[in-house]
C-alpha positions as CSV (number, residue, x, y, z in Angstrom):
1,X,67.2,50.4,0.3
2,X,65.4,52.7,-2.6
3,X,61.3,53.5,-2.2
4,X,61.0,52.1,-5.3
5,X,62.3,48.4,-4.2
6,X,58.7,47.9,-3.3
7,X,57.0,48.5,-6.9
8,X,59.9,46.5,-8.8
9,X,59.1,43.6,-6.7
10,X,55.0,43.7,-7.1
11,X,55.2,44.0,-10.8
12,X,57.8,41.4,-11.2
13,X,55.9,38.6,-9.1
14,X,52.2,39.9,-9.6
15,X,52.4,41.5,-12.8
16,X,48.9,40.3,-13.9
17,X,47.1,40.7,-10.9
18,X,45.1,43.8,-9.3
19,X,47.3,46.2,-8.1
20,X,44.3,49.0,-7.4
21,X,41.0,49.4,-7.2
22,X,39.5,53.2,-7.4
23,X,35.6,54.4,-8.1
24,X,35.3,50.9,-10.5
25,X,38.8,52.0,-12.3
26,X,41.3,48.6,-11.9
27,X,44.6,48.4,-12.7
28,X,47.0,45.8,-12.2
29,X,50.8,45.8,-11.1
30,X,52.1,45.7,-14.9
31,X,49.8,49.2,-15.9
32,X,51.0,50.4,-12.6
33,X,54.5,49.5,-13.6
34,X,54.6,51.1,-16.8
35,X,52.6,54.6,-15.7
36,X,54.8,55.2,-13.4
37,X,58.1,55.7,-14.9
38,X,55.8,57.6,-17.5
39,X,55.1,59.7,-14.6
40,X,58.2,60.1,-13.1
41,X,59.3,61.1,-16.9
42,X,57.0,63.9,-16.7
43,X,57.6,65.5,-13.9
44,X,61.2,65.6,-14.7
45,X,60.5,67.1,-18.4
46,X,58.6,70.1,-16.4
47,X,61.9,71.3,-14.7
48,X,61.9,69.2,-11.8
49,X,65.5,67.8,-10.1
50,X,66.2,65.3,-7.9
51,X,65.9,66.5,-4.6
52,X,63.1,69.4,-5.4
53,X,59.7,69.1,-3.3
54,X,56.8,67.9,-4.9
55,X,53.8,68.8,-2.8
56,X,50.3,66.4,-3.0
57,X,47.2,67.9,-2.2
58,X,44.7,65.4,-3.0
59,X,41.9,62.8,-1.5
60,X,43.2,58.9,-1.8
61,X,43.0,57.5,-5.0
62,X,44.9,55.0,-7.1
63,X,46.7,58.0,-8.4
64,X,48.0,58.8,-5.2
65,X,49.3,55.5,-4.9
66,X,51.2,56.0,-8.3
67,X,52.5,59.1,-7.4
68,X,54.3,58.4,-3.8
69,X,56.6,55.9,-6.3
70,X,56.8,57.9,-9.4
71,X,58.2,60.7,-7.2
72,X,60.9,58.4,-5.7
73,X,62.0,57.3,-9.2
74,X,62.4,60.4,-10.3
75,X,64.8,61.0,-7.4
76,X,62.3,63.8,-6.2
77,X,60.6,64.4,-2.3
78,X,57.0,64.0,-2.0
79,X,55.1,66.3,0.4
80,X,52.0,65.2,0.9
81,X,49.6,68.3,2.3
82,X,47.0,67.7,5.1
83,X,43.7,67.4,3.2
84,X,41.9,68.2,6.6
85,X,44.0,71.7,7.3
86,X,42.9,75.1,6.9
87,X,44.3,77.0,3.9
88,X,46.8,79.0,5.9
89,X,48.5,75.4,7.2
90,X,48.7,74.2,3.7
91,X,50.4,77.3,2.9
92,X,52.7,77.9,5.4
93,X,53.7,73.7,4.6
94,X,54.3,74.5,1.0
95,X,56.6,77.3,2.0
96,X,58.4,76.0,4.8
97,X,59.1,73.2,2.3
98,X,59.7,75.5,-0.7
99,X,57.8,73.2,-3.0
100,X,58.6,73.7,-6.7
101,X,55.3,72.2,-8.5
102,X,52.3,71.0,-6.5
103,X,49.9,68.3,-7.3
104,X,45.7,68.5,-7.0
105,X,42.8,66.6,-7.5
106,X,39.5,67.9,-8.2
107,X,38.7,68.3,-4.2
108,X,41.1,71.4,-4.0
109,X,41.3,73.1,-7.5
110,X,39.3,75.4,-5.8
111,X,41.8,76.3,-3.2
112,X,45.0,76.7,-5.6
113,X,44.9,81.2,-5.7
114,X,45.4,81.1,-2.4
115,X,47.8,78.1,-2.0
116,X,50.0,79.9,-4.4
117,X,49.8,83.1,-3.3
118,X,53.2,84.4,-2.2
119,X,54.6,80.9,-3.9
120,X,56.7,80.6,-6.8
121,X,55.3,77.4,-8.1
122,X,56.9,76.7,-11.2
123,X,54.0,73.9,-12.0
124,X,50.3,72.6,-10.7
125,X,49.4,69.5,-12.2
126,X,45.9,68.1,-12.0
127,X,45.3,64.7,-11.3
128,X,41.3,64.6,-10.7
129,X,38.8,62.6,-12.5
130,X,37.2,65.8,-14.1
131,X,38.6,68.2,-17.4
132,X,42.0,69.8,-16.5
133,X,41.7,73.5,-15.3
134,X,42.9,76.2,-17.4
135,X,46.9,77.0,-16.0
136,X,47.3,73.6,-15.2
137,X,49.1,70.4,-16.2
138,X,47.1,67.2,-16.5
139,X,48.2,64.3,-15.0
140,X,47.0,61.8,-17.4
141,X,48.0,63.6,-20.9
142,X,50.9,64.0,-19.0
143,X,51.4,60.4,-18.7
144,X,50.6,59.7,-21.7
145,X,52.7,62.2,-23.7
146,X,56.4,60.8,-22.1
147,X,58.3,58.2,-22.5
148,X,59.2,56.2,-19.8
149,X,62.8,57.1,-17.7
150,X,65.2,54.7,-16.0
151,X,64.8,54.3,-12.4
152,X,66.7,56.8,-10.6
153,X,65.8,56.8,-7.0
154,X,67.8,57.7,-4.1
155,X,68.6,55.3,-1.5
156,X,69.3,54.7,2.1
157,X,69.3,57.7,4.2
158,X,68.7,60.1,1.3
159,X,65.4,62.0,2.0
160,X,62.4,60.6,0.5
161,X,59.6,62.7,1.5
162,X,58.5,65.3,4.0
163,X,55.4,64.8,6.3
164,X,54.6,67.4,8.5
165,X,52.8,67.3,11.6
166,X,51.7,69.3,14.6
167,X,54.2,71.8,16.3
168,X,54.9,72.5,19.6
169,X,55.8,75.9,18.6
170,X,52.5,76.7,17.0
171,X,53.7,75.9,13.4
172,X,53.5,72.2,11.9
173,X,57.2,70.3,11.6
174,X,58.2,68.7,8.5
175,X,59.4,64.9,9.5
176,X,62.2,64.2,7.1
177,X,61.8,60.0,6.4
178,X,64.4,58.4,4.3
179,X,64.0,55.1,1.7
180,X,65.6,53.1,4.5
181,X,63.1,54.3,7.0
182,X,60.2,53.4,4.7
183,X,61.6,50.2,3.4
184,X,62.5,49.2,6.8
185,X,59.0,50.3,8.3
186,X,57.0,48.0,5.4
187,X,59.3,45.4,6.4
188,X,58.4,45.5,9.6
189,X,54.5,45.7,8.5
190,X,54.2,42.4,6.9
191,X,56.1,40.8,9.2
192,X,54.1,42.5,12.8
193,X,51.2,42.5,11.2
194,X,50.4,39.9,8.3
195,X,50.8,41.8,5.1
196,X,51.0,39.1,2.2
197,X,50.2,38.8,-1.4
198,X,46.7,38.0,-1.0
199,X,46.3,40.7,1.1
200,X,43.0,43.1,0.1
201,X,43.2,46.4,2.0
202,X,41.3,49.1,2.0
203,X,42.5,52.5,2.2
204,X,40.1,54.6,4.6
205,X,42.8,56.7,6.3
206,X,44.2,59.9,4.4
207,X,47.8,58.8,2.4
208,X,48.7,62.1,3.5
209,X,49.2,60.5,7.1
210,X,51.5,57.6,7.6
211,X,48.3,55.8,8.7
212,X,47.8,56.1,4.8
213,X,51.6,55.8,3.4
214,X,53.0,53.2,5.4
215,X,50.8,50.7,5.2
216,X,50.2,51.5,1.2
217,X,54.1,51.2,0.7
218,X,54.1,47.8,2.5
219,X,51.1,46.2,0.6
220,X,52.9,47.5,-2.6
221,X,55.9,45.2,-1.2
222,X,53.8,42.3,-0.5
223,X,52.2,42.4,-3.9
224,X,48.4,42.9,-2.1
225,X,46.0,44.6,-3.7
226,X,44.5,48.3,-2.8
227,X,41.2,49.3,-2.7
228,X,41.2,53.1,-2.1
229,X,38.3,54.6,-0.7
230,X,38.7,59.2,-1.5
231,X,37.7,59.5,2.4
232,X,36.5,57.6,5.4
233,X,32.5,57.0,4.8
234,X,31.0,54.7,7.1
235,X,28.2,53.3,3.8
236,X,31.4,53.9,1.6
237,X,33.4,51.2,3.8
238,X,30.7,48.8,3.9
239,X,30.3,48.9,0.1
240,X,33.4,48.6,-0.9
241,X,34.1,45.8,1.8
242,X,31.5,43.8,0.4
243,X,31.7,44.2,-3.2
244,X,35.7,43.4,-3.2
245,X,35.9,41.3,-0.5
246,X,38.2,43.2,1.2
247,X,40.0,41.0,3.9
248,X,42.2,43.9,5.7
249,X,41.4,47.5,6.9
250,X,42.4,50.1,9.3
251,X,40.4,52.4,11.4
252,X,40.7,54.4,14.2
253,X,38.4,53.9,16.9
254,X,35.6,56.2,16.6
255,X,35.7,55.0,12.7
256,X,35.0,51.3,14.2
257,X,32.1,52.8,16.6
258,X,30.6,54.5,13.6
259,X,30.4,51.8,11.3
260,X,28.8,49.4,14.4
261,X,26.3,51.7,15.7
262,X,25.3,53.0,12.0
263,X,21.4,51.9,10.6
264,X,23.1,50.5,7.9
265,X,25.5,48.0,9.3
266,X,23.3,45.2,9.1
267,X,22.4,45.4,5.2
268,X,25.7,44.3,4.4
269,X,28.5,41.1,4.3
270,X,31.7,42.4,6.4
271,X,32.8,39.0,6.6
272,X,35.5,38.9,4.4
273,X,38.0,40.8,6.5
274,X,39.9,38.8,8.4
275,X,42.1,41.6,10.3
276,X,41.9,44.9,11.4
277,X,44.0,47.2,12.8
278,X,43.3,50.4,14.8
279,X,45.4,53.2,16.4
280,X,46.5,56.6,16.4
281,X,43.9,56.4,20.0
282,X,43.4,53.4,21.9
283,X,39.9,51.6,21.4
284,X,37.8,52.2,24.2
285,X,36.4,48.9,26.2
286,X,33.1,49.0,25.0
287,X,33.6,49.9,21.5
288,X,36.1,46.8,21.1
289,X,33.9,44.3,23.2
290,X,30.8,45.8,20.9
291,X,33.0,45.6,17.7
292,X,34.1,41.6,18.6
293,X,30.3,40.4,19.0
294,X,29.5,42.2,15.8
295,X,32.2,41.4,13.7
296,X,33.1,38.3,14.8
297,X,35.1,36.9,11.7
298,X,37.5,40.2,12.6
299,X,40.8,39.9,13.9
300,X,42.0,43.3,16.1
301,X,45.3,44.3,16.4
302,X,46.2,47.2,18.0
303,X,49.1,49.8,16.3
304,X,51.2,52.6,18.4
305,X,53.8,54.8,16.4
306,X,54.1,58.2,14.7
307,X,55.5,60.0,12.3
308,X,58.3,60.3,13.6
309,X,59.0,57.0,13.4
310,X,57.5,56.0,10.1
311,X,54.3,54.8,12.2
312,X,54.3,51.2,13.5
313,X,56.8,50.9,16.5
314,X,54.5,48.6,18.9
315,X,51.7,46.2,18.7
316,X,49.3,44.3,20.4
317,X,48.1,41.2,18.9
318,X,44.8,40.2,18.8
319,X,45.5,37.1,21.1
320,X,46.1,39.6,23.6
321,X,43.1,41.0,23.6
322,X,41.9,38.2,25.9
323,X,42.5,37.4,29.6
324,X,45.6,34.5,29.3
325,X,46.6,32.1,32.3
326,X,49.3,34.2,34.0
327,X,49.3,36.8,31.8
328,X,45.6,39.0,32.9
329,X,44.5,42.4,31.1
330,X,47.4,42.5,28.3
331,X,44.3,44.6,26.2
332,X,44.9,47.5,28.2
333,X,48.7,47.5,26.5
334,X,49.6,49.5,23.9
335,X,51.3,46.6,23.2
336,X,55.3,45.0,22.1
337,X,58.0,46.1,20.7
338,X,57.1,45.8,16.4
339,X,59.9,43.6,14.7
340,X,63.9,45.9,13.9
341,X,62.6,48.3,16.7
342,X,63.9,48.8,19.9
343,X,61.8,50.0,22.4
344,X,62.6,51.2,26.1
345,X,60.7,53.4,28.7
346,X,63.2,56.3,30.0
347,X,63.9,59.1,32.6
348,X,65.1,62.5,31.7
349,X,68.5,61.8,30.8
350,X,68.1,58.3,28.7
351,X,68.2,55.7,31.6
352,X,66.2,53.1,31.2
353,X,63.6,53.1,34.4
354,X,62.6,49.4,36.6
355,X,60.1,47.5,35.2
356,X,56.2,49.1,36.5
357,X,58.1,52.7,36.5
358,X,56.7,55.7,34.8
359,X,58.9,57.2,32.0
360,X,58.9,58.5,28.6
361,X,58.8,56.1,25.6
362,X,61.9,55.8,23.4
363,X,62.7,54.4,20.0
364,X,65.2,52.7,17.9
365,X,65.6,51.7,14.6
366,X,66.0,52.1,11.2
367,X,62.2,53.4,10.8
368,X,63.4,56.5,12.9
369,X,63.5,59.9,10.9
370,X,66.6,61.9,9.9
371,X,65.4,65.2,11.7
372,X,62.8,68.1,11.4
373,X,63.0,69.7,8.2
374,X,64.8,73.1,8.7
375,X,64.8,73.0,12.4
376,X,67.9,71.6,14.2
377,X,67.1,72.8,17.6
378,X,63.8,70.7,17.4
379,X,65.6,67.5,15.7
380,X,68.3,67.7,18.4
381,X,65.7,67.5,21.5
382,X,63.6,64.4,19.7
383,X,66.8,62.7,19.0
384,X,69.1,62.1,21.7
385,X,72.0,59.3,21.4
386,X,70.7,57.8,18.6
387,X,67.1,57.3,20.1
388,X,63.7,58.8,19.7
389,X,61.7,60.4,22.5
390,X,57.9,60.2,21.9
391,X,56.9,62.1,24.1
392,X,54.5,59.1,25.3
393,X,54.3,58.8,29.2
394,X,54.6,54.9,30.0
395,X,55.7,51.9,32.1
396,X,56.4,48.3,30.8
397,X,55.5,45.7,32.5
398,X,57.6,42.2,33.2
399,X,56.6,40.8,29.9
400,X,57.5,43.6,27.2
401,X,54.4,45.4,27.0
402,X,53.8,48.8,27.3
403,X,50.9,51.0,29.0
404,X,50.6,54.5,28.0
405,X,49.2,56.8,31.2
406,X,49.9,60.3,30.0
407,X,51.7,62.7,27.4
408,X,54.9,64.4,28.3
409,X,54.4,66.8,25.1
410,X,51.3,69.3,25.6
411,X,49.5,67.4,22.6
412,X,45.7,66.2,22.7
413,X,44.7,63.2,20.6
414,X,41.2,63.5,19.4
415,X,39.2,60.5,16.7
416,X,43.0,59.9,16.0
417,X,44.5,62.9,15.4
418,X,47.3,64.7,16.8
419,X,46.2,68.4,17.8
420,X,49.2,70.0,19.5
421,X,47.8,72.6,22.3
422,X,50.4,75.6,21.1
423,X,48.6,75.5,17.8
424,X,45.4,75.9,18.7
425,X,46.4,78.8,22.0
426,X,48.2,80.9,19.0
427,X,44.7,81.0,17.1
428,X,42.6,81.6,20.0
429,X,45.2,84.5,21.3
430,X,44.8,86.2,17.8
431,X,41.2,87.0,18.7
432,X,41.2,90.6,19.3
433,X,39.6,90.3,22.8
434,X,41.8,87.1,24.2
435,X,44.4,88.5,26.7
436,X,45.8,84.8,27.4
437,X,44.6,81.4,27.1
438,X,45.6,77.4,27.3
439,X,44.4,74.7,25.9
440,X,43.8,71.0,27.0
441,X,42.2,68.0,26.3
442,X,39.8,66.7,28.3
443,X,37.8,63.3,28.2
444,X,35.4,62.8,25.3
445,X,33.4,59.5,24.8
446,X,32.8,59.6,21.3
447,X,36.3,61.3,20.2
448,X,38.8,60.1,23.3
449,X,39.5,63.5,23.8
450,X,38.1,67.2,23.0
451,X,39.5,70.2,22.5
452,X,39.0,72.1,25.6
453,X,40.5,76.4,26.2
454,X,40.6,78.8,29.1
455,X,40.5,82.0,27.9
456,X,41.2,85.4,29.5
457,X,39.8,88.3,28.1
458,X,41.1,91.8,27.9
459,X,39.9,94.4,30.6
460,X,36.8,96.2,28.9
461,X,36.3,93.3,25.7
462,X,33.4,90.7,25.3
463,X,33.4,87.2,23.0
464,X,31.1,84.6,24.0
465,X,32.4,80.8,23.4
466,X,31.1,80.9,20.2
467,X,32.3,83.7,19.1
468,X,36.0,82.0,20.4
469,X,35.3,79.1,17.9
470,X,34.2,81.1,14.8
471,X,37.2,82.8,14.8
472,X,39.3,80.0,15.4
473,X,37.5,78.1,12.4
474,X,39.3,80.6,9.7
475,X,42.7,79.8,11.1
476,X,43.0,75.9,11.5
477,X,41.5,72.4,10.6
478,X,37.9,72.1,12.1
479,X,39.3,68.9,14.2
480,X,41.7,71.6,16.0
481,X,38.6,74.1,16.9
482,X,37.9,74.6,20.4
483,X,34.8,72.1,21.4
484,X,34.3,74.1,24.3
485,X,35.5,77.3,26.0
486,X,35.9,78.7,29.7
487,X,36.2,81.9,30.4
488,X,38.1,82.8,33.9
489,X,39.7,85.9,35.6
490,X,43.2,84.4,35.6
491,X,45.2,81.2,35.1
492,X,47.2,79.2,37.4
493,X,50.8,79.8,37.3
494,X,54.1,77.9,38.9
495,X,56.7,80.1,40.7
496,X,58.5,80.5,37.9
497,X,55.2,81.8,35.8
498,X,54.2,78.7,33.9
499,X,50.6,78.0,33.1
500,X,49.7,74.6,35.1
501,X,47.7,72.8,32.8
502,X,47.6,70.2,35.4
503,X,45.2,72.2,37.7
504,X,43.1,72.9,34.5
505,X,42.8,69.3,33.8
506,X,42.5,67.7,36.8
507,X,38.9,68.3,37.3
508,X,37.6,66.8,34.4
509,X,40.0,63.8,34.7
510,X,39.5,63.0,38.5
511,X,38.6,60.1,39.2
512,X,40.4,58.0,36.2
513,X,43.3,56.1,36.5
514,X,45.1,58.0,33.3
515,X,45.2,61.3,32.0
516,X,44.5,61.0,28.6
517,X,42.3,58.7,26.6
């Protein structure tokens, strides 16, 4: 299996149809087909060998697209930086990955002193719509200055690209995904979720994220057609929607309640789409029964996966977002087992727990990640005997679907991203007057959850709440900032001197039957 399977296939059997759609630029599957190896050309004339780390800093575009696959035929590892991190994230990524060129758009030229600072970066190349900065490569000249190169794409288990995410250790992992895994995970797409040819899907989520990637890979397979928007806009969605009648997008769930309670909505044609699927959060009730009366040509289908496992691993399909004769409230699932995954709820050591019995979720397949970049100790605890533990609390019920009720990992999901509670505590303990703090989530109806801390402040030091969040603004993405702060003498602690986040929680989430949103 080779990354670049997917491209061969849409340029051989839609070689004269769109391939993408960017800011009124189209291009269809043959131009794609022939900048690409131009591409992948060029970033081996700069120096670049297989196996280096090429590191993406950039908003979505139809140059992103490009790049994922002129990467992999260039035999090279794409590491595609969080556009919604703090500058200190981004360069403690490009580090820990030892990136030897990175690539820009016009959104973070302003940012590249300080990315590089302390890096030797052998290259930057620009791939914005504006003039190429002084210093810097330019992607198109670049392009169009090479000659094109053979394929030469790895395969199989050979790494493919880093993606890093939250760390329970306070710095973000690097999830090591292989050609199989992606291959295997677009597979899995079209089949689970009714990626085809005529598919037109619009890119809303950041390709940074493998609510960006995955899905972009797979409509590459199918052939489809991608309409990239640079970043979720709730007008932006609704005029690209109608002016290419898009027919497929994906949102997470506070996207879907912007877009329906906007003063816009009603100005424009949303008809076309014919499915949509959310995740990364579950939709709340309202939103979903407010979304079906609004939209009512839209098809839901609810995804659950991470990173870790190259995204989609179960699904709910939209049939099952109704009441069915023997088969009542299958909406408040997470949903089935996704097609080539196997998918079990677990205790401790790996056994799989009776039907209705809480657990942790675990994974198999050939979607799963080789490991953590760099850190064995953490690859060894996710993977255990082949499978991957989510860290998703859960039961199944008699019929294959799964309920999540709580996280076994101290991580807060809020709008549909991943916040992991060590991250946030080391910020908030590096303000000069925090003594000790911890950090939950607690329920948010806009957002699912909120970033919630406890602080304890040194004998004789002041900060107000405010002043907690300022400071925590300069160290990590705004989505990770404390939305609130408490201040208390002292925190609970077990015998054995463990913070219990559970007693910190429990009063903002009595009364509810789960513990997370």
């Amino acid at each position: 299996m080779q990354m670049t399977q997917a491209l061969a296939r849409a340029v051989q059997t839609r070689r004269h149809h769109t391939a993408t759609i960017f800011e009124g630029r189209q291009r269809t599957w043959a131009e794609v087909g022939e900048r690409v190896p131009r591409a992948a050309a060029a970033l081996r004339a700069l120096g670049l060998q297989p196996g280096d780390r090429l590191g993406i800093l950039a908003m979505n575009s139809d140059n992103y697209i490009e790049i994922f696959f002129a990467a992999a035929w260039a035999n090279l590892v794409l590491v595609p930086l969080n556009t919604r991190w703090a500058v200190p994230e981004n360069i403690y990524t490009l580090g820990d990955a030892q990136c030897q060129a990175l690539i820009v758009d016009d959104a973070f030229v302003p940012q590249v002193p300080q990315l590089l600072a302390g890096h030797s970066m052998a290259h930057v190349i620009h791939a914005g719509e504006g003039a190429t900065p002084e210093g810097m490569r330019g992607y198109e000249a670049l392009i169009a200055a090479t000659p094109p190169m053979a394929d030469e794409c790895g395969k199989d288990d050979e790494l493919c690209g880093i993606y890093y995410t939250g760390g329970t250790t306070g710095h973000p992992k690097g999830v090591m995904l292989s050609h199989k895994n992606f291959i295997s995970a677009s597979v899995n797409w079209i089949a689970t979720l009714h990626f085809g040819e005529d598919t037109v899907y619009m890119h809303s989520a950041g390709l940074f994220h493998l609510a960006g990637c995955s899905p972009a890979i797979a409509l590459t397979l199918a052939g489809g057609t991608h309409v990239c928007l640079p970043k979720f806009d709730a007008v932006l969605a609704f005029e690209a929607i109608q002016a290419h009648r898009v027919n497929y997008c994906l949102f997470v769930p506070t996207m879907v309640n912007m877009m329906i309670n906007h003063p816009a909505f009603a100005r424009y044609d949303l008809s076309s789409v014919r499915y949509c699927e959310y995740g990364a959060s579950p939709m709340p009730v309202p939103v979903l029964a407010a979304a079906m009366e609004k939209l009512p040509t839209w098809e839901f289908i609810q995804g659950y996966g991470m990173t870790e496992s190259a995204a989609l691993t179960v699904s709910l399909p939209w049939r099952y977002h109704f009441d069915q004769p023997g088969m009542p409230s299958k909406r408040l699932a997470a949903g089935r087992a996704a097609y080539g995954v196997d998918v079990r709820v677990v205790d401790e050591e790996g056994n799989e727990v009776p039907r209705g019995t809480h657990g942790e979720i675990a994974v198999r397949g050939p979607q799963v990640m080789l490991g953590y970049w760099r850190k064995p100790e953490a690859t060894a605890a996710a993977l255990r005997n082949g499978w991957l533990r989510t860290g998703d609390a859960a039961y199944m019920d008699e019929d294959g679907f799964v309920y999540i009720v709580d996280r076994v990992k101290d991580m807060i999901i809020s709008g549909g991203e991943n916040i992991y509670s060590r991250e946030v505590e080391n910020a908030v303990h590096a303000h000069p007057a925090v003594r000790d703090c911890a950090v939950i989530g607690i329920p948010n109806a806009q957002w699912g959850e909120s970033v919630h801390a406890v602080v304890v402040l040194k004998d004789g030091h002041s900060a107000s709440a405010q002043d907690i969040i300022a400071h925590c603004r300069t160290l990590i993405a705004g989505y990770k900032v404390p939305r609130s702060v408490d201040f208390s003498d002292a925190l609970p602690l077990s015998g054995a001197g463990k913070i219990m986040k559970n007693v910190l929680r429990e009063p903002f989430w009595r009364g509810k039957s789960k513990s997370v949103n």
